[in-house]
C-alpha positions in Angstrom: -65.3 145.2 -68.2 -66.2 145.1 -64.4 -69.0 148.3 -65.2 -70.5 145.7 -68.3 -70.4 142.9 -65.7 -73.0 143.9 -63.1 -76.1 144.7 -65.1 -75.3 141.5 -67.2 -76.1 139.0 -64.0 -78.9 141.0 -62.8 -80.7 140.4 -66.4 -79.3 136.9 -66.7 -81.2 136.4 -63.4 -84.4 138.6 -64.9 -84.5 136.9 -68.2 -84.2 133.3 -67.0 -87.2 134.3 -64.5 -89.2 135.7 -67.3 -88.6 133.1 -69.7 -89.8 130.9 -66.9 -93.4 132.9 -66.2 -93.4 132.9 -69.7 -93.6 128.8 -70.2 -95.7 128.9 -67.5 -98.2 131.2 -68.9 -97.9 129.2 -72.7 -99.2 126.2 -70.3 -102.0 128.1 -69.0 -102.9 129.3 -72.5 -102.3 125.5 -74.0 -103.3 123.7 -71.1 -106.2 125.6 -69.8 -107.4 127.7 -72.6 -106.9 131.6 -70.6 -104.7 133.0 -72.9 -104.7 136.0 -70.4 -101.3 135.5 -68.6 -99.8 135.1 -72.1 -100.9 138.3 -73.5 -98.9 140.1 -70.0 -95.9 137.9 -69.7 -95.3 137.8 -73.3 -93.8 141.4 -74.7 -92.6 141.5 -70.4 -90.2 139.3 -71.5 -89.5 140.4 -75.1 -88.6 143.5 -73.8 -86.6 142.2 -71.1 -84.7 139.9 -73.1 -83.7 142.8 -75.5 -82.3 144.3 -72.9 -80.3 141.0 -72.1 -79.3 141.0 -75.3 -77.6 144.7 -75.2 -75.9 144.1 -71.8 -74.7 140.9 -72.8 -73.2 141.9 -76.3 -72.0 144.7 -74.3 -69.8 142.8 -71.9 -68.9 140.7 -74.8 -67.2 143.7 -76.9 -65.8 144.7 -73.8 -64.0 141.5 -72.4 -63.1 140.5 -76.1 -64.8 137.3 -76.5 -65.1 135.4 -79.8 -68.3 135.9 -81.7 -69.6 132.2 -81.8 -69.0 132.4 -77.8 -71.1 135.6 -77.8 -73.9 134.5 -79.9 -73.5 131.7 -77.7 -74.2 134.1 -74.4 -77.1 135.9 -76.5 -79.1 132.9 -77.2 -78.9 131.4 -73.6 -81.9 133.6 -73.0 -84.0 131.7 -75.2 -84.2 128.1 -73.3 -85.3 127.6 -70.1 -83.2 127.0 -67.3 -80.0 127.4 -69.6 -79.4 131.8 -68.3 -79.0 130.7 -65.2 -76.6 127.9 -66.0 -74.4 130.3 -68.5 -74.5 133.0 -66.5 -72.1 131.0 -63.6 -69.7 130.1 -66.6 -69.8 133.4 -67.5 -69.2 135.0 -64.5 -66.4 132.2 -63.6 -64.4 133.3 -66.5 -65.1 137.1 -66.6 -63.8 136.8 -63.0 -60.6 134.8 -64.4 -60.3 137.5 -66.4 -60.2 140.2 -64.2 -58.2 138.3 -61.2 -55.8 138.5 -64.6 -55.6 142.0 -65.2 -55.4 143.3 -61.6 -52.2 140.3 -61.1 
């Protein structure tokens, strides 16, 4: 679980960054009509969030979470502000669960 741990954070981190450039950039595009930084930010973070999404579903199979807690997890990447948030809880209770297993 600790190996599935690790890269989850760092794209937690990634993905809340991206999804941030990205509503910046559909401001730009909305706002200011230069649809440029939309067309680069844009599959940046699709990509990046599929990666989220296999790390994520990977530390969930592997700490044995609940499916509506993992779906949960997967779609934190999709609102602004809220990977960061979920990615403390997260790490609060994957941490609880290995203080477990090593007591």
């Amino acid at each position: 679980m600790e190996s599935a741990f690790k890269p989850f954070r760092v794209m937690a981190y990634v993905v809340g960054c991206m999804l941030l450039a990205l509503v910046a950039a559909m401001v730009v595009k909305y706002g200011f009509g230069n649809a440029t930084p939309t067309a680069i930010v844009s599959p940046v973070h699709g990509f990046v969030y599929a990666v989220y999404l296999l790390t994520a579903l990977n530390l969930g199979l592997k700490a044995r979470w609940s499916w509506p807690y993992t779906v949960g997890v997967l779609l934190a990447g999709t609102i602004p502000f809220l990977s960061f948030f979920i990615e403390r809880k997260v790490a609060q209770r994957v941490q609880e669960q290995l203080d477990a297993v090593a007591a």
